[in-house]
Short mmCIF file of the C-alpha atoms (twelve columns), coordinates in Angstrom:
data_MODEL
# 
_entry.id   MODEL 
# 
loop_
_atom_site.group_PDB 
_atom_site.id 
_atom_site.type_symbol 
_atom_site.label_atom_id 
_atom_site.label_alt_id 
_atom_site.label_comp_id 
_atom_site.label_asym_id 
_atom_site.label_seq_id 
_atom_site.Cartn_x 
_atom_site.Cartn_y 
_atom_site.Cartn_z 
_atom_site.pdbx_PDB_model_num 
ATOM 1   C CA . UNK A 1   0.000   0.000   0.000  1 
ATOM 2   C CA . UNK A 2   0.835   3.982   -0.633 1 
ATOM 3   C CA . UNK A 3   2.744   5.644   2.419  1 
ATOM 4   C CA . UNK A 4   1.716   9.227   1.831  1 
ATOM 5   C CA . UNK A 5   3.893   11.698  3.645  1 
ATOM 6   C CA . UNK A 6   2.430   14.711  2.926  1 
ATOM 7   C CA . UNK A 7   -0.854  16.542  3.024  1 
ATOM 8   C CA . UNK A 8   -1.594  20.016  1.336  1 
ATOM 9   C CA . UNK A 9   -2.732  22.980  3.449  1 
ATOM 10  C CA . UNK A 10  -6.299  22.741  3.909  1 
ATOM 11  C CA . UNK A 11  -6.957  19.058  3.478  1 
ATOM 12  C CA . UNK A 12  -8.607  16.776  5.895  1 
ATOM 13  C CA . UNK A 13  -5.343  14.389  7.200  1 
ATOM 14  C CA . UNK A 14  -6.359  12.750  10.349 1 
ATOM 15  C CA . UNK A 15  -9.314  11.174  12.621 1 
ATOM 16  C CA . UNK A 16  -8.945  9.985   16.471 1 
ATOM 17  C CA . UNK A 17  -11.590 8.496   18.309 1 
ATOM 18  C CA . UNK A 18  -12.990 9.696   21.775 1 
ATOM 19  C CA . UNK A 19  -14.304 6.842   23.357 1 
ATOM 20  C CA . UNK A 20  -15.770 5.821   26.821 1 
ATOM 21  C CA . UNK A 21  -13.465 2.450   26.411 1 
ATOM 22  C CA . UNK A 22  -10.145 2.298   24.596 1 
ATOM 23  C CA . UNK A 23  -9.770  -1.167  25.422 1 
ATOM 24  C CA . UNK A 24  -13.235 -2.411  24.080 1 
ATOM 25  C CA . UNK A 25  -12.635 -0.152  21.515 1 
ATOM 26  C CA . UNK A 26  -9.127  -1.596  20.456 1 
ATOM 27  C CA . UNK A 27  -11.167 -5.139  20.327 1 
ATOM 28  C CA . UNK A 28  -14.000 -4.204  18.495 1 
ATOM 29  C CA . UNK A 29  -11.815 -2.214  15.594 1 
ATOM 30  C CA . UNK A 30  -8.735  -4.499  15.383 1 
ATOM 31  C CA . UNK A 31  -11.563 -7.135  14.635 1 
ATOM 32  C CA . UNK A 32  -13.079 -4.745  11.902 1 
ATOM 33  C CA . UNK A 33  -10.064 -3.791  10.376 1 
ATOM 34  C CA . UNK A 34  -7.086  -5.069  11.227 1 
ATOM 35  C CA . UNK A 35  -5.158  -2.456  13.383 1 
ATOM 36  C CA . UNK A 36  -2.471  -3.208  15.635 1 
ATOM 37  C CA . UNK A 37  -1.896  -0.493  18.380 1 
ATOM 38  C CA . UNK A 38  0.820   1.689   20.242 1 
ATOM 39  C CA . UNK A 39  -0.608  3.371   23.511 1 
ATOM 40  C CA . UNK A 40  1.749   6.489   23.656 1 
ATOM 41  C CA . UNK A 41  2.407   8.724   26.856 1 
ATOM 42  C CA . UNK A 42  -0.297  11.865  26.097 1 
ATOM 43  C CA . UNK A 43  1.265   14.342  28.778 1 
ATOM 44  C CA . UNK A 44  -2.043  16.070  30.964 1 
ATOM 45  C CA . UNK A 45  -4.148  14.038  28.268 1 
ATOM 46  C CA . UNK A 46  -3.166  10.147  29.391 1 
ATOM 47  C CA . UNK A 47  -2.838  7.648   27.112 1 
ATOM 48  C CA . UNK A 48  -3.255  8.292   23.267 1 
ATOM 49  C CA . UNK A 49  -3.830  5.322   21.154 1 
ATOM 50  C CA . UNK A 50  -2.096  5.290   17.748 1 
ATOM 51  C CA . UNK A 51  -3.908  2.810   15.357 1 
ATOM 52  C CA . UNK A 52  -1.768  1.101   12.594 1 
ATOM 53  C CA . UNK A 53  -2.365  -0.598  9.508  1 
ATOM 54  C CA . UNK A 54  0.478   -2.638  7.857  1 
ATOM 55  C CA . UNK A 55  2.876   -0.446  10.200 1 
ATOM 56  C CA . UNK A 56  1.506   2.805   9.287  1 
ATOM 57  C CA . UNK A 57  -0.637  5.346   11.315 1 
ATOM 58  C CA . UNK A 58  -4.234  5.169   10.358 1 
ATOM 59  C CA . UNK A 59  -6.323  6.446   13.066 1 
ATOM 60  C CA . UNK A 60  -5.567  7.558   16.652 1 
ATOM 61  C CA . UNK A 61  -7.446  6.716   20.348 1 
ATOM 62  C CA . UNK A 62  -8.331  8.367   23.262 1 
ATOM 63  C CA . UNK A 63  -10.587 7.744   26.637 1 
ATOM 64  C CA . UNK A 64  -13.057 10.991  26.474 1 
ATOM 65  C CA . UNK A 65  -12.863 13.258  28.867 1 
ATOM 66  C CA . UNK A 66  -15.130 13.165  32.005 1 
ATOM 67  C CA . UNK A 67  -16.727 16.521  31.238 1 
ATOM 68  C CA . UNK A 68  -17.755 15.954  27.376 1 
ATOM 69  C CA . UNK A 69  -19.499 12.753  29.444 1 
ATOM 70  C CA . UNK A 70  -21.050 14.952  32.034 1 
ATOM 71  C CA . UNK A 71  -22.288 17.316  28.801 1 
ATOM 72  C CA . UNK A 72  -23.767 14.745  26.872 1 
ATOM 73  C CA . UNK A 73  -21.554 14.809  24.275 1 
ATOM 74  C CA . UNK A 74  -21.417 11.102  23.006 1 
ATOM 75  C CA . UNK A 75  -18.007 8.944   21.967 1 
ATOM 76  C CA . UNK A 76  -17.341 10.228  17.839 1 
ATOM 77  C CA . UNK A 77  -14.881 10.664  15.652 1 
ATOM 78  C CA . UNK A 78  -12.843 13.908  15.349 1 
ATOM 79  C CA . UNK A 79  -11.645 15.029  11.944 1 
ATOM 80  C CA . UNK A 80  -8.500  17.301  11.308 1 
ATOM 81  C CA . UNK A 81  -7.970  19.309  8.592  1 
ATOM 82  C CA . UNK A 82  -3.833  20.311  7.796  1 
ATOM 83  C CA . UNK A 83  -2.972  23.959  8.807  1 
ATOM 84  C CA . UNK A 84  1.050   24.961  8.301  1 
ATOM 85  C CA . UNK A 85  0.217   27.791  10.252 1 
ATOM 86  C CA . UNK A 86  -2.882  27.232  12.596 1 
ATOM 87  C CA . UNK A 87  -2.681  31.224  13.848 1 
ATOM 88  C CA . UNK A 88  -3.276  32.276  10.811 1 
ATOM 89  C CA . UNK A 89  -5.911  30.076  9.967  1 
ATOM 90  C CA . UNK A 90  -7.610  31.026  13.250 1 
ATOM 91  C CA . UNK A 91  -7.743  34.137  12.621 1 
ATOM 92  C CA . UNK A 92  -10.065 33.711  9.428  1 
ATOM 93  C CA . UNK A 93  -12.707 31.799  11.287 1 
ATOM 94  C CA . UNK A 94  -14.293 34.371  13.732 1 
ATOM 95  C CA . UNK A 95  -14.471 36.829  10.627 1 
ATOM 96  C CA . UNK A 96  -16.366 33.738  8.432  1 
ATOM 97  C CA . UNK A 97  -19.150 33.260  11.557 1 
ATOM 98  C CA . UNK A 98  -16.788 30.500  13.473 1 
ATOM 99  C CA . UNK A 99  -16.106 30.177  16.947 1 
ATOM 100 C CA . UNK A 100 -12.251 29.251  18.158 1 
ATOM 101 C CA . UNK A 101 -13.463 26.031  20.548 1 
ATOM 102 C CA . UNK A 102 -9.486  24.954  21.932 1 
ATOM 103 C CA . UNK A 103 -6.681  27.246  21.309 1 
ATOM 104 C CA . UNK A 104 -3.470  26.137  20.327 1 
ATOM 105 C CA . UNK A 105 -1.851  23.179  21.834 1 
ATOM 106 C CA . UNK A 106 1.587   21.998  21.592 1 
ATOM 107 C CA . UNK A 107 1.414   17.862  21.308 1 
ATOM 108 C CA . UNK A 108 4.757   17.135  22.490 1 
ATOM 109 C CA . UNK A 109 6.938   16.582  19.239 1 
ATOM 110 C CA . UNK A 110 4.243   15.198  16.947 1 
ATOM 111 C CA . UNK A 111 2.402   18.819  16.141 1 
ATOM 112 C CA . UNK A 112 0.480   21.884  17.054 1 
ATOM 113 C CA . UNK A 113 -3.998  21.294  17.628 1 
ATOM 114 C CA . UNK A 114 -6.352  23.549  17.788 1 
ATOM 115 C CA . UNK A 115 -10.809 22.949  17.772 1 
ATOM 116 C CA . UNK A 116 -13.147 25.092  15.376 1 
ATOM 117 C CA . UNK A 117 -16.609 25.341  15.436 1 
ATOM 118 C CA . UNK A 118 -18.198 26.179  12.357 1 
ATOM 119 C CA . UNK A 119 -20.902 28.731  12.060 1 
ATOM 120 C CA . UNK A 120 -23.354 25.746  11.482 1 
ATOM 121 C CA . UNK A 121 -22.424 24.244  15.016 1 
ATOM 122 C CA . UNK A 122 -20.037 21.895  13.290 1 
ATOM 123 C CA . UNK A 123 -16.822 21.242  15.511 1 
ATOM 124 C CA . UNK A 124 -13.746 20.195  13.689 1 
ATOM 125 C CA . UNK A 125 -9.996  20.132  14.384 1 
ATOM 126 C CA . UNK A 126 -7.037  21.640  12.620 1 
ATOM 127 C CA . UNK A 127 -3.471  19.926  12.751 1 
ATOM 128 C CA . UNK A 128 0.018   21.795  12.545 1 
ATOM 129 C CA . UNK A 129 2.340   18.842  11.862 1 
ATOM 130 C CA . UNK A 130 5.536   18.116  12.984 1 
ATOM 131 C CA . UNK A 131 6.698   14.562  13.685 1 
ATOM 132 C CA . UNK A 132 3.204   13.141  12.557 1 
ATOM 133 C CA . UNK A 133 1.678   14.203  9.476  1 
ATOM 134 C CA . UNK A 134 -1.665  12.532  9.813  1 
ATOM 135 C CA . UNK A 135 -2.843  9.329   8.735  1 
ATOM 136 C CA . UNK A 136 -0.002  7.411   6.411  1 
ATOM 137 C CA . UNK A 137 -2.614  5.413   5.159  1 
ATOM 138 C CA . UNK A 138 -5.459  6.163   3.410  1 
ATOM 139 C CA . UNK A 139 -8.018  4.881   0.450  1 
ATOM 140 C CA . UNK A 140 -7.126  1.246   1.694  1 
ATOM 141 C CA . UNK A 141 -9.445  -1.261  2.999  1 
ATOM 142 C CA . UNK A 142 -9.218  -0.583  7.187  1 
ATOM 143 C CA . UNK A 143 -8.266  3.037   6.321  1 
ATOM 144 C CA . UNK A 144 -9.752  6.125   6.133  1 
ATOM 145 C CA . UNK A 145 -11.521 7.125   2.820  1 
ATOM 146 C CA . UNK A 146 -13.785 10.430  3.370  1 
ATOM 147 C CA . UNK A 147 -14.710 13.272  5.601  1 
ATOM 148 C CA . UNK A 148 -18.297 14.482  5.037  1 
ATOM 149 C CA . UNK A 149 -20.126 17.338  6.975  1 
ATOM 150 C CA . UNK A 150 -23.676 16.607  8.044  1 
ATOM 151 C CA . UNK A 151 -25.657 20.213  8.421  1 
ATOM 152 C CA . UNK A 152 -28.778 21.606  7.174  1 
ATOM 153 C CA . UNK A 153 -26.870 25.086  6.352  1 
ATOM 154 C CA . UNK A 154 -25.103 23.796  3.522  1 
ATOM 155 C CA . UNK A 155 -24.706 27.648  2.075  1 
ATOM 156 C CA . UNK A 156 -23.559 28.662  5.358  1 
ATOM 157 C CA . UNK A 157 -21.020 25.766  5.457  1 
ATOM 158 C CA . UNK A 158 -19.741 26.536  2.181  1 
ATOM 159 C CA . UNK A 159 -19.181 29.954  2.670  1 
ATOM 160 C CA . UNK A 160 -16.898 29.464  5.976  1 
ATOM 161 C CA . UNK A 161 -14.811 26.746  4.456  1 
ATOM 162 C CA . UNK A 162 -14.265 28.672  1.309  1 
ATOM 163 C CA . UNK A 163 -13.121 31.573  3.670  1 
ATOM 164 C CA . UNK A 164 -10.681 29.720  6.043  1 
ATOM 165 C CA . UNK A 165 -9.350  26.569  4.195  1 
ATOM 166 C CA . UNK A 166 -10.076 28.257  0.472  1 
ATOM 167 C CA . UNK A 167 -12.344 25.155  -0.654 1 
ATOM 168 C CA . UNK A 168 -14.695 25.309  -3.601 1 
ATOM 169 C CA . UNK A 169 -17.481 23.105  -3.844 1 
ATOM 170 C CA . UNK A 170 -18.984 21.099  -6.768 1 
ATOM 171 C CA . UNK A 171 -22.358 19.253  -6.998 1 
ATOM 172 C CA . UNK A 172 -23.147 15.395  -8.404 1 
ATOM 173 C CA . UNK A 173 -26.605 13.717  -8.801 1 
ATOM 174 C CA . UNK A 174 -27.310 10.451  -6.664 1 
ATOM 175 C CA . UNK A 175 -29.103 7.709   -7.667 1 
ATOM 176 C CA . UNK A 176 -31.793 8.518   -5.528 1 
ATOM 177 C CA . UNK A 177 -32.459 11.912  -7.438 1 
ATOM 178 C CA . UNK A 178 -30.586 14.145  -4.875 1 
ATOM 179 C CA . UNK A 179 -27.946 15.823  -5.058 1 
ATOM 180 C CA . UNK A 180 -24.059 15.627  -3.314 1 
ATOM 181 C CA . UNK A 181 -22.157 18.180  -2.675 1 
ATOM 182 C CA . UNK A 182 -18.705 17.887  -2.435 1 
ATOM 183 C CA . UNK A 183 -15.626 20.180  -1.476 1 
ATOM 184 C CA . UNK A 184 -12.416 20.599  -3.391 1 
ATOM 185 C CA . UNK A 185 -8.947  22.007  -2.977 1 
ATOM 186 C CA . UNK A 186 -7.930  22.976  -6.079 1 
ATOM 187 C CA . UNK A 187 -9.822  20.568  -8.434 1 
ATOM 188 C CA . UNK A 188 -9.293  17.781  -5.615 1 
ATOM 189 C CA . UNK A 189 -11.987 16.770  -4.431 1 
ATOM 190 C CA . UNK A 190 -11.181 16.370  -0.243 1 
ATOM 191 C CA . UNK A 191 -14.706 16.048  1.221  1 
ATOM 192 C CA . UNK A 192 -18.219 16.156  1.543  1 
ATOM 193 C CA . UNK A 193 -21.179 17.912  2.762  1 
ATOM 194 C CA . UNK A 194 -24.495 16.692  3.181  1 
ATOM 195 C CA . UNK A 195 -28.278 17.532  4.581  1 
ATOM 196 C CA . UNK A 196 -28.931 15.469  7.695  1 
ATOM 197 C CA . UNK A 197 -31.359 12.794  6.451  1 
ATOM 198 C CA . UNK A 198 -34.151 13.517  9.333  1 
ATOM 199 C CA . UNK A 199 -34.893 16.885  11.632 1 
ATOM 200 C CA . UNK A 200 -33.128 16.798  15.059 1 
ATOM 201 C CA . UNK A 201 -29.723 15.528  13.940 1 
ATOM 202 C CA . UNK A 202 -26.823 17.833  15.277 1 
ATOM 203 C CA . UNK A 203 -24.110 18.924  12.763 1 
ATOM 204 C CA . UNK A 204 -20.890 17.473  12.789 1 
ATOM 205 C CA . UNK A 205 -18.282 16.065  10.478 1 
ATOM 206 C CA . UNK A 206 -17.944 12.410  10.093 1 
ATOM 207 C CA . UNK A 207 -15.386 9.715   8.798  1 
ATOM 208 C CA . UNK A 208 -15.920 6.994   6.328  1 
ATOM 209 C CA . UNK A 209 -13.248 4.327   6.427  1 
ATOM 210 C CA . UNK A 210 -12.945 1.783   3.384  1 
ATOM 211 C CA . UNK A 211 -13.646 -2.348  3.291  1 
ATOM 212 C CA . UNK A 212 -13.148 -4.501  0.964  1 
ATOM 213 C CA . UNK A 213 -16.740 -6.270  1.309  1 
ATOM 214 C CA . UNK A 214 -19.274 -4.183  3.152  1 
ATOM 215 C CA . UNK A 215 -21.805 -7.200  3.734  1 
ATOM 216 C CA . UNK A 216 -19.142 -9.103  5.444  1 
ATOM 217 C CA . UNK A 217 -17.862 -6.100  7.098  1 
ATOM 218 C CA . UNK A 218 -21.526 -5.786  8.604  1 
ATOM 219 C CA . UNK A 219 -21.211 -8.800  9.543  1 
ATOM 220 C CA . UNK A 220 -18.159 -8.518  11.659 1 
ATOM 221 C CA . UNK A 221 -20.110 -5.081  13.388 1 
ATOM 222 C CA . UNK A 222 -22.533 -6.812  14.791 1 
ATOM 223 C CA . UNK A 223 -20.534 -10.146 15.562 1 
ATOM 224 C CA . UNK A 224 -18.157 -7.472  17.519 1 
ATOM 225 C CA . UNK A 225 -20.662 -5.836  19.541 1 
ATOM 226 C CA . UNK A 226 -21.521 -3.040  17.399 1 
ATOM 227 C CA . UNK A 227 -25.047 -2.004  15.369 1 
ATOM 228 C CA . UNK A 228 -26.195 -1.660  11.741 1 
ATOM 229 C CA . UNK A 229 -27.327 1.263   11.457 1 
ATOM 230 C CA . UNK A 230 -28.455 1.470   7.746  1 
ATOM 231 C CA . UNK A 231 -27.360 -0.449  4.791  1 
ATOM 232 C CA . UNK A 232 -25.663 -2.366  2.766  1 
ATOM 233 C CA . UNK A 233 -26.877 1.085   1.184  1 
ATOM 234 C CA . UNK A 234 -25.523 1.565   -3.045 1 
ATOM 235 C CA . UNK A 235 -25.050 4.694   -3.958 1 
ATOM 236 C CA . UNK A 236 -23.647 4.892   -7.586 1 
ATOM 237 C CA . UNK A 237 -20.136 4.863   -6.681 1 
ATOM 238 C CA . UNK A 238 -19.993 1.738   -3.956 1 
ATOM 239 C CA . UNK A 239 -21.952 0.649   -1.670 1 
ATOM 240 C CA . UNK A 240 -22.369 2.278   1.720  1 
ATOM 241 C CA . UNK A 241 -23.333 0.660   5.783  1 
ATOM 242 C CA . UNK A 242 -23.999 2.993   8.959  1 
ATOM 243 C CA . UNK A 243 -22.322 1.522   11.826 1 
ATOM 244 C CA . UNK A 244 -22.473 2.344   15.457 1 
ATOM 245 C CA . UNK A 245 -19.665 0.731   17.289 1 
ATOM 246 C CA . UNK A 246 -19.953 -0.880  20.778 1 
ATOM 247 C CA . UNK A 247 -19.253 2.654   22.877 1 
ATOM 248 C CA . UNK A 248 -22.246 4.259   21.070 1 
ATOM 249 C CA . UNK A 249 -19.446 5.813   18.067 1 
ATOM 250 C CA . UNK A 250 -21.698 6.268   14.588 1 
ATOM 251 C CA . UNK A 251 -19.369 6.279   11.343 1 
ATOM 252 C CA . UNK A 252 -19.506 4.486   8.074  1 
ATOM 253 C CA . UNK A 253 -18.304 1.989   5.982  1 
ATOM 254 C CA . UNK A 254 -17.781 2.019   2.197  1 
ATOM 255 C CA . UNK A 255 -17.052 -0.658  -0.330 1 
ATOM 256 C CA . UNK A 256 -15.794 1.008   -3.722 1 
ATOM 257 C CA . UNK A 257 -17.749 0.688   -6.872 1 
ATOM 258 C CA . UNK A 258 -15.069 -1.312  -8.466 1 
ATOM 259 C CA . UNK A 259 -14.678 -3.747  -5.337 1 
ATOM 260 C CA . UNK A 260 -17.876 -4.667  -6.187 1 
# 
C-alpha cells in the first residue's frame, strides 16, 4: 500500500476516536479492520492510542474526557484538517461566523492542535504537523476514505470553508435523485457535505473508512458488539453501511464501486 507523507494545506489528514473504552474499543476495531496499536504517553491528556495498519498510522485513540461525558456529548470521531500555520488560519474563522473552541496546543513533538466550530455548530480540528503528518494510510481497505459534513446550512457551510481553508465546492446527482455536494482544494476533491437525512440531527463532520466487502464487514459489526445502522446502502459509486460501534461511536463503511 501507498505511504503518503504529505498533506496540502487545507486538506482533511487525520481522525482519532474519543471513546468511553479504549480497550473495548481496540477489540471491536482491530476485529473490523485489522489495526495493531501503540498506547503512547499523552502528557495532561493520558494515554493516546495510535492505530496502525500494515505499520503505518491510520487512526488515533483516546478515553473521552469526564466533562464531554457529564455534557452529553457522546463517543465520535474527530476530523483534522492540515494547517502549516494554525494562527493564521484562526484568525479567518471568527471573521467567516466561526467560533475558536481549543486554542493552540503543543502535542509534544508530533504537532500543534487547535478545535473550530463552524458557524453551522459543526466542531472540527485543525493539525500543525511536525513529527506526525496525519494518517499514512489512506483509500485502503481498514483506512480512512472520506470526511463528510452533516448540516442543514449547507450555504452557510460553504461559505466558511471557502473563507478559512479556500475550498470550492462542486455538486453530483445520486441515484436517488438528490444531489451531493462535495468540497475541493484545487480541483481535488477532499470532502463532503451533506443535509442530515431527518430533523433533530446535530451537525458534525464524520469519517468513512474503506472495506473490501461491506456485507461481510456488517457482519463482523454486529458479531463485535456493534449495530447496523443502515445499509448495505448503493449509492452509484460503492456501496455504503452505517455503523455504530460498541461505545455508542456512529461512522460508516464504504465498499468502492469497483470492489464490487
Amino acid at each position: 500500500m501507498p505511504v503518503i507523507e504529505s498533506y496540502e494545506n487545507g486538506t482533511p489528514s487525520w481522525v482519532d476516536l474519543s471513546t468511553t473504552d479504549p480497550d473495548g474499543a481496540k477489540d471491536f476495531y482491530h476485529a473490523l479492520f485489522g489495526w495493531e496499536f501503540t498506547d503512547e504517553p499523552a502528557g495532561e491528556q493520558g494515554i493516546y492510542t495510535m492505530a496502525r495498519l500494515g505499520g503505518n498510522s491510520a487512526a488515533g485513540m483516546m478515553r473521552q474526557a469526564p466533562e464531554q461525558a457529564a455534557m452529553g456529548i457522546p463517543p465520535l470521531w474527530n476530523t483534522y484538517i492540515t494547517s502549516y500555520d494554525i494562527e493564521d488560519t484562526l484568525g479567518k474563522v471568527e471573521g467567516a461566523g466561526g467560533s475558536v473552541m481549543v486554542p493552540t496546543i503543543d502535542v509534544m513533538e508530533a504537532g500543534r492542535m487547535a478545535v473550530i466550530v463552524d458557524p453551522t455548530g459543526a466542531v472540527v480540528a485543525l493539525w500543525e504537523p511536525k513529527a506526525h503528518i496525519g494518517c499514512e494510510v489512506v483509500n485502503e481497505p481498514g483506512a480512512l476514505v472520506w470526511n463528510e459534513l452533516m448540516t442543514s446550512e449547507i450555504s452557510v457551510a460553504k461559505s466558511f470553508y471557502e473563507q478559512v481553508f479556500g475550498w470550492s465546492t462542486e455538486s453530483a446527482d445520486m441515484p436517488d435523485g438528490g444531489v451531493y455536494t462535495m468540497f475541493q482544494l484545487g480541483d481535488q476533491p477532499i470532502a463532503g457535505v451533506m443535509a442530515p437525512p431527518e430533523a433533530g440531527i446535530p451537525p458534525a463532520w464524520g469519517v468513512i473508512f474503506s472495506v473490501a466487502d461491506c456485507g461481510a464487514a456488517l457482519e463482523t459489526v454486529t458479531e463485535n458488539g456493534g449495530t447496523v445502522l443502515d445499509g448495505p446502502i448503493d449509492i452509484g459509486v460503492g456501496t455504503l453501511g452505517i455503523v455504530m460501534d460498541p461505545q455508542g461511536t456512529v461512522f460508516q463503511l464504504m465498499q468502492a464501486a469497483d470492489e464490487v
